[in-house]
C-alpha positions as CSV (number, residue, x, y, z in Angstrom):
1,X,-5.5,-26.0,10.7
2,X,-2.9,-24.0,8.7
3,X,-0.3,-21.9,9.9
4,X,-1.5,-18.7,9.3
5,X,-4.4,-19.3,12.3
6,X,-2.3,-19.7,14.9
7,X,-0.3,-16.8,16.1
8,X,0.0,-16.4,19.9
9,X,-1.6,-14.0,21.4
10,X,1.2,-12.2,22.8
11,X,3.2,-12.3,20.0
12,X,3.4,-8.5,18.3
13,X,4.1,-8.7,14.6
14,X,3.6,-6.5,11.5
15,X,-0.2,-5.4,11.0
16,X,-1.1,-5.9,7.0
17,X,-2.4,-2.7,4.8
18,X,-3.5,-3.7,1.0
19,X,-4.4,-0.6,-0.5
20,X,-6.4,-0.9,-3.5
21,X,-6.7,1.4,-6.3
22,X,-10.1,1.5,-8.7
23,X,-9.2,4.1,-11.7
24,X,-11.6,4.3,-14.6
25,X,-11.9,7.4,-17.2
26,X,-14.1,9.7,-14.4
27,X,-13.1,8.8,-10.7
28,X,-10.1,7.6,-9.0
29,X,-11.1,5.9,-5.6
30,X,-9.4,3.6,-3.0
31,X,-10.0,0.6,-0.3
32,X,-7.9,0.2,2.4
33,X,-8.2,-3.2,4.1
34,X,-6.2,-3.4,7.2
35,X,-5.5,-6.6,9.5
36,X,-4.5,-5.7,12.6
37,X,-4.3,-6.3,15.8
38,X,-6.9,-4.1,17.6
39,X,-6.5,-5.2,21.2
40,X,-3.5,-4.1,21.6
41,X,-4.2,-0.6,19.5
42,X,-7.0,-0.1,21.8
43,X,-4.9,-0.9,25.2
44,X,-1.8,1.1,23.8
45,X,0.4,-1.7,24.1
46,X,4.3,-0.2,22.9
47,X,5.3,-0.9,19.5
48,X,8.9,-1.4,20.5
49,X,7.9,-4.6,22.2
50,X,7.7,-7.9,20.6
51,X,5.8,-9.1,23.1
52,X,2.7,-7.6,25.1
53,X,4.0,-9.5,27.9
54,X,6.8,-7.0,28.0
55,X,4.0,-4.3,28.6
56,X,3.0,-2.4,31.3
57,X,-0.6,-2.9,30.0
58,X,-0.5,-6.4,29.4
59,X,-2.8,-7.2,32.1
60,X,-5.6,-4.7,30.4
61,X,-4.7,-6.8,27.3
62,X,-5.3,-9.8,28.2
63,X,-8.9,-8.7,29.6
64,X,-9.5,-6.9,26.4
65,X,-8.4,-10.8,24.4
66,X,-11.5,-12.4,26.4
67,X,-14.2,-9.2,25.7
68,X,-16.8,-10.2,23.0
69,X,-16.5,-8.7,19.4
70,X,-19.2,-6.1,20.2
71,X,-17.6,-5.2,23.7
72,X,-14.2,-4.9,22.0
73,X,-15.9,-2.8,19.1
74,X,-17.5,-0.7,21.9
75,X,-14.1,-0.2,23.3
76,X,-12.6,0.9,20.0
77,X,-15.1,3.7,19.3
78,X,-14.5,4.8,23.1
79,X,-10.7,5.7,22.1
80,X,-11.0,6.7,18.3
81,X,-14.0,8.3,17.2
82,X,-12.0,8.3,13.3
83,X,-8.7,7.6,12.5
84,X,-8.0,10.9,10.5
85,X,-5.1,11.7,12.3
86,X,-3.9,8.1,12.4
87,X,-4.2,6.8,8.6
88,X,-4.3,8.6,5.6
89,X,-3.2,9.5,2.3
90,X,-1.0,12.4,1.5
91,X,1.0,14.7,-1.0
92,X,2.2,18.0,-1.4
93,X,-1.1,19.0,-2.1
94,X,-3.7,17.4,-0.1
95,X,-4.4,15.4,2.9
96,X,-7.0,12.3,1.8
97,X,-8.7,11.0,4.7
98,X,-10.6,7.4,5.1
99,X,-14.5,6.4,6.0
100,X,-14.3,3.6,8.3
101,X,-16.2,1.3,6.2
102,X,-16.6,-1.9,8.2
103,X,-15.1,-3.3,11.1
104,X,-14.8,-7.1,11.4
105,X,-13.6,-8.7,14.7
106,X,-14.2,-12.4,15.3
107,X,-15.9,-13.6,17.9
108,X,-14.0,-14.9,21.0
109,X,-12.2,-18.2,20.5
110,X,-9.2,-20.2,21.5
111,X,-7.6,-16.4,23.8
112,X,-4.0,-17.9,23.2
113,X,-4.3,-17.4,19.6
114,X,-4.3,-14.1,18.8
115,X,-7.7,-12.3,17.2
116,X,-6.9,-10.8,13.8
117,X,-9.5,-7.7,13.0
118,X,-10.1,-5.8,10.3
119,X,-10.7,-2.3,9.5
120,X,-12.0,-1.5,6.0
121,X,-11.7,2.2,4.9
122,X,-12.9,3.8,1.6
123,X,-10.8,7.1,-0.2
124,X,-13.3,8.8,-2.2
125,X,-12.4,10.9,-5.7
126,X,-8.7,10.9,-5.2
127,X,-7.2,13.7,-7.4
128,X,-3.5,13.0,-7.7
129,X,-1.1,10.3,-9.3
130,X,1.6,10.6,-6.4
131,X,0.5,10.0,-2.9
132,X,2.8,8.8,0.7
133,X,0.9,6.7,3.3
134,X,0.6,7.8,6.7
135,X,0.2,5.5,9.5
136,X,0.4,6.1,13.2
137,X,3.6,4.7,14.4
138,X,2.2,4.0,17.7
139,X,0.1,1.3,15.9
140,X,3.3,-1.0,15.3
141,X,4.8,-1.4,12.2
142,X,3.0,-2.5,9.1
143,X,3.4,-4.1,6.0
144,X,1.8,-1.8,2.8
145,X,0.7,-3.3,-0.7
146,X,-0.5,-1.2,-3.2
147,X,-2.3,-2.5,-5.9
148,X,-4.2,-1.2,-8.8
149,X,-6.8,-2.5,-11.0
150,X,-4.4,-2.0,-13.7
151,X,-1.2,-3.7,-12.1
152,X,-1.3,-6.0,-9.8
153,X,1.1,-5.1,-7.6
154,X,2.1,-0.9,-7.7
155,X,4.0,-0.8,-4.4
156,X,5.1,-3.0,-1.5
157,X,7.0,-1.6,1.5
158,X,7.5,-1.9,5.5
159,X,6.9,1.0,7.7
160,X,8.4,0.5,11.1
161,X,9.5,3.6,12.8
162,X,8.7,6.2,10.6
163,X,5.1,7.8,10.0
164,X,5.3,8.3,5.8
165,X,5.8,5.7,3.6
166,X,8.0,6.7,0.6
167,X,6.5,8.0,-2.4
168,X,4.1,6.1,-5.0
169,X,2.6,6.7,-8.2
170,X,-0.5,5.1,-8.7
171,X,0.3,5.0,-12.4
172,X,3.2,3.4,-12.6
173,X,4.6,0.0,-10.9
174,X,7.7,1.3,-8.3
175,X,8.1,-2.6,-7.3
176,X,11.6,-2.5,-6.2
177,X,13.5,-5.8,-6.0
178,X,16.4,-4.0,-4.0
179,X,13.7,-2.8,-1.8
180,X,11.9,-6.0,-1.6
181,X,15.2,-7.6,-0.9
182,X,15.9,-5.2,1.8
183,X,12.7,-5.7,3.6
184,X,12.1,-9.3,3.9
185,X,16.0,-9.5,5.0
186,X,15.0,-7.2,7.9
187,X,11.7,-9.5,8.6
188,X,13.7,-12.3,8.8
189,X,16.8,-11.0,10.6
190,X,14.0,-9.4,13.4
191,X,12.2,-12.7,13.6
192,X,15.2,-13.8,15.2
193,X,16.5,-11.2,16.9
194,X,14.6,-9.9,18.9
195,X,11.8,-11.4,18.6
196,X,12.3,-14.9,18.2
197,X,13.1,-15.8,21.9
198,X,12.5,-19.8,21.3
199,X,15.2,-19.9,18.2
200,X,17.5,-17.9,19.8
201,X,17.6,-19.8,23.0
202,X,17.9,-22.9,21.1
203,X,20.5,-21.8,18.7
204,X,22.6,-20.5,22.2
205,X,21.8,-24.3,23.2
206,X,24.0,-25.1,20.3
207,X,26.7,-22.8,21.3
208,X,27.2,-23.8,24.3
209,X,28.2,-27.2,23.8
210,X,31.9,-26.4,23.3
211,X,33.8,-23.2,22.7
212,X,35.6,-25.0,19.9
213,X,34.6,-24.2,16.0
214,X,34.3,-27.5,14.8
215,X,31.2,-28.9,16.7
216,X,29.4,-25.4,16.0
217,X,29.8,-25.7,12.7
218,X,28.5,-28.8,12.2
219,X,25.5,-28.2,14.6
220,X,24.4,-24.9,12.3
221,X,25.2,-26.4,9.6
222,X,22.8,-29.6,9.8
223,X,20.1,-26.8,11.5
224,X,20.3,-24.6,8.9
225,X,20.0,-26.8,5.8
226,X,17.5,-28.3,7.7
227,X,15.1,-25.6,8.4
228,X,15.9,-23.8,4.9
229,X,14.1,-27.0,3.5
230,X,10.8,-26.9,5.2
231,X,10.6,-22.7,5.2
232,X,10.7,-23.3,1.1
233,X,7.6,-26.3,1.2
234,X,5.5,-24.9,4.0
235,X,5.7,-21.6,2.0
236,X,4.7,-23.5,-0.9
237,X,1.9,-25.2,0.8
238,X,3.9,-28.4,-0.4
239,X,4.5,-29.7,3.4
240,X,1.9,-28.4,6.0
241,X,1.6,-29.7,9.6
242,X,-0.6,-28.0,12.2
243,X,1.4,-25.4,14.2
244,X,-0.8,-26.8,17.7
245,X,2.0,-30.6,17.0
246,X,4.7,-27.8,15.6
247,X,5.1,-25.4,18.3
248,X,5.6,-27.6,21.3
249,X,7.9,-30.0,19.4
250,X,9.8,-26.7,18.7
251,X,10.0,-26.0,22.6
252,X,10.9,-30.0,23.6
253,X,13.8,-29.1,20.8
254,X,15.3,-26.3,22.7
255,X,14.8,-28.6,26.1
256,X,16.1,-31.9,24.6
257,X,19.6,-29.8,23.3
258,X,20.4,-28.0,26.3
259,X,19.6,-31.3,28.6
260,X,22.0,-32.9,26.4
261,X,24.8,-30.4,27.3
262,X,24.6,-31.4,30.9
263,X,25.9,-35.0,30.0
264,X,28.7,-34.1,27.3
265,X,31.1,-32.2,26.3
266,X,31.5,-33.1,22.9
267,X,29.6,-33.5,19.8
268,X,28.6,-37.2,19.6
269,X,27.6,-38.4,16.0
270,X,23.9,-38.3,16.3
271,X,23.2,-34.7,17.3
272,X,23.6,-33.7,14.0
273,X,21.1,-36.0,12.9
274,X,18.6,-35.1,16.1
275,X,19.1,-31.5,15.5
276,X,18.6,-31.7,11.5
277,X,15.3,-33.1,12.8
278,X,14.6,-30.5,14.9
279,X,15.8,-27.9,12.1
280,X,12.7,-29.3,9.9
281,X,10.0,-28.5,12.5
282,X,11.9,-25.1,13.0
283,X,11.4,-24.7,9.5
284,X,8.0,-24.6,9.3
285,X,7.7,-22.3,12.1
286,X,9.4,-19.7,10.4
287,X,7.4,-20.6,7.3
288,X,4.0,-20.5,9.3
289,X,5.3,-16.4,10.1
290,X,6.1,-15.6,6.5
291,X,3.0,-17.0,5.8
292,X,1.1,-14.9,8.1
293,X,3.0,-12.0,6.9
294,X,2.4,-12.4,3.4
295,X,5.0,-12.2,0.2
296,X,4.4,-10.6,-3.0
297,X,2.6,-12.2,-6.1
298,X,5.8,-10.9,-9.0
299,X,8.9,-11.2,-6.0
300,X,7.9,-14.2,-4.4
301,X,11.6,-16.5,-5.4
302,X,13.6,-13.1,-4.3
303,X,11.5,-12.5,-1.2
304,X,11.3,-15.8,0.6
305,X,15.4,-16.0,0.0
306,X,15.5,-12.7,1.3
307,X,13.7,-13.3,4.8
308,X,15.8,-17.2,4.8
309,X,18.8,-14.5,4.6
310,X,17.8,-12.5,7.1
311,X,16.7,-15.5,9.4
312,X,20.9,-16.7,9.0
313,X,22.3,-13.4,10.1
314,X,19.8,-13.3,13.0
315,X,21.5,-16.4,13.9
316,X,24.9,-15.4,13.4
317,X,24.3,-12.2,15.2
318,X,23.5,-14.4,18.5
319,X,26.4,-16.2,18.0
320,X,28.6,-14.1,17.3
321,X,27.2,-12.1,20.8
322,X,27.6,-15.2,22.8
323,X,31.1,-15.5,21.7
324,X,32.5,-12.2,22.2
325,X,30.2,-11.8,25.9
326,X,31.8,-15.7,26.6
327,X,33.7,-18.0,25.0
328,X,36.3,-15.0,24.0
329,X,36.7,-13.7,27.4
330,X,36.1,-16.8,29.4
331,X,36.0,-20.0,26.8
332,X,39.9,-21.0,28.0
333,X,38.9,-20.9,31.9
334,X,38.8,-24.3,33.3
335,X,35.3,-23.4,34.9
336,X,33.8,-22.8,32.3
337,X,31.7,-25.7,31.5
338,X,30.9,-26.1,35.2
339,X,30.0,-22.3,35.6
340,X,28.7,-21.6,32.2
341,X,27.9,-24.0,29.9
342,X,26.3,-26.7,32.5
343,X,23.9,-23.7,34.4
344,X,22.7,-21.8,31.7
345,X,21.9,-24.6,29.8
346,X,20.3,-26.3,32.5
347,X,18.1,-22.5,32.6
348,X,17.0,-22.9,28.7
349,X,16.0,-26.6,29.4
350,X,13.4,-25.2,32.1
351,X,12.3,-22.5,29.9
352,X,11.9,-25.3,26.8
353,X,10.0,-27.2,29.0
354,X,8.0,-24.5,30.1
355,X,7.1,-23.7,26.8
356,X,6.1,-27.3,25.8
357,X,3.9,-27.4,28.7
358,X,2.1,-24.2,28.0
359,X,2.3,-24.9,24.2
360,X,1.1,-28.4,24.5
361,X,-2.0,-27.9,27.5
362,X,-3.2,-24.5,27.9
């Protein structure tokens, strides 16, 4: 099993749109193949979530996850009889609106994986050169590629809160490696925060050891290194373990660490060691995201740096919270192991252990 099949079901993360464009001397036509998650489009789940969970529908969804392909298809044409007013093309001239081409949803499988669909759509005699992409922010954000049957890649860009991507010419290639950078920075940064409840309890396991900098250091240090090795192979395709041994050895991580912080105070000279381990197997979580995500073909060096980037400032943001909410105002207080350190790492141990249990079984 590869990492891209096993995203859980709960989990919201950016829908995929690869807009193809076929130019020849008389016509200028387009496909738009779009992976998405169509439960939760259907239900209405909240884009500002990263979790359905989090959802005041997510009992609806989780009915809609066990409906059959054709039930769930039924559903869909219930609520949109065309997205006209939900995707399109657009310029200062014209509105260009897709035929819904095919629909492919898979039949029901393992319901805590999540179902990817897809939505083909056709754009028929497209007059322009210059055109913005409009998608239905309501949907979630989503990753755009443009591509051309004269470049490969025109255009690649994130839309997350706004309606209208930027500008593109389907002429020339607007590829932006600023842009790029930008982007997969962002991806990374939100995989972590604040979306990526499982690293950031375990990298608030590591803080909580000791206010001191020293043992921090060392601790982020060895995790870092660590999972920056396996994102670069599992990216690569070099290293690639099933996500079903990956994902609950992630959650025993977070449980062993914060156990550990019941019994010491102090950084003893194997924790580095344990939690470079544990960095490698966090390594290939994040690569099993970026994977699912997707990177682009000409960027591909510039972009998996970028979200690697974006993944250590997501980290350094939660520390740098945890320190100024409580080792700044209460890391000299004699209680503070005792009233601090020992209970709410004794609370991400549970919630580790939850995970592994409901990672591992169900």
């Amino acid at each position: 099993m590869s990492f891209i099949s096993l995203v859980f079901a709960h989990e919201l993360r950016p829908n995929i749109a690869n807009l193809d464009i076929t130019k020849n001397e008389k016509t200028t036509n387009a496909k738009l193949n779009l992976k998405i998650n169509l439960e939760a489009i259907i239900v209405g789940i909240d884009p500002n979530h990263s979790n359905t969970k989090e959802s005041d529908q997510s009992d609806l969804y989780d009915e809609y996850r066990k409906l059959s392909s054709d039930a769930l298809l039924e559903k869909f044409n219930e609520k949109f009889n065309n997205l006209d007013d939900k995707i399109y093309l657009t310029n200062s001239s014209n509105k260009y609106v897709g035929t819904i081409e095919q629909i492919t949803i898979p039949e029901i499988g393992d319901i805590e994986i999540i179902r990817d669909s897809t939505i083909e759509l056709s754009f028929k005699n497209l007059q322009e050169d210059e055109y913005q992409f409009y998608w239905d922010e309501n949907f979630g954000s989503v990753i755009l590629r443009v591509n051309s049957n004269n470049q490969s890649e025109l255009h690649t860009e994130i839309i997350t809160k706004n309606n209208l991507s930027s500008t593109f010419n389907i002429n020339e290639d607007q590829s932006s490696i600023f842009k790029t950078i930008t982007d997969y920075i962002i991806i990374g940064f939100e995989h972590i925060l604040p979306k990526g409840l499982d690293h950031i309890l375990f990298v608030l396991a590591l803080f909580l050891l000791s206010t001191k900098f020293k043992p921090l250091f060392f601790q982020v240090t060895f995790f870092t290194i660590a999972h920056s090795i396996t994102l670069f192979l599992g990216v690569l395709n070099i290293v690639n373990i099933s996500p079903e041994i990956v994902e609950p050895i992630i959650a025993i991580s977070i449980a062993y660490v914060a156990f550990e912080n019941l019994f010491t105070n102090k950084l003893n000279k194997a924790r580095p060691f344990v939690i470079f381990i544990f960095g490698l197997l966090h390594g290939l979580g994040f690569a099993g995201v970026l994977i699912e995500i997707g990177i682009p073909n000409e960027l591909f060096v510039s972009s998996l740096i970028s979200f690697n980037v974006g993944v250590e400032l997501g980290q350094i943001a939660v520390i740098l919270i945890a320190y100024l909410l409580l080792a700044l105002p209460f890391g000299k207080q004699k209680w503070y192991d005792i009233r601090i350190t020992k209970p709410m790492s004794l609370v991400i141990a549970c919630v580790g252990l939850y995970w592994f249990f409901e990672r591992l079984f169900f």
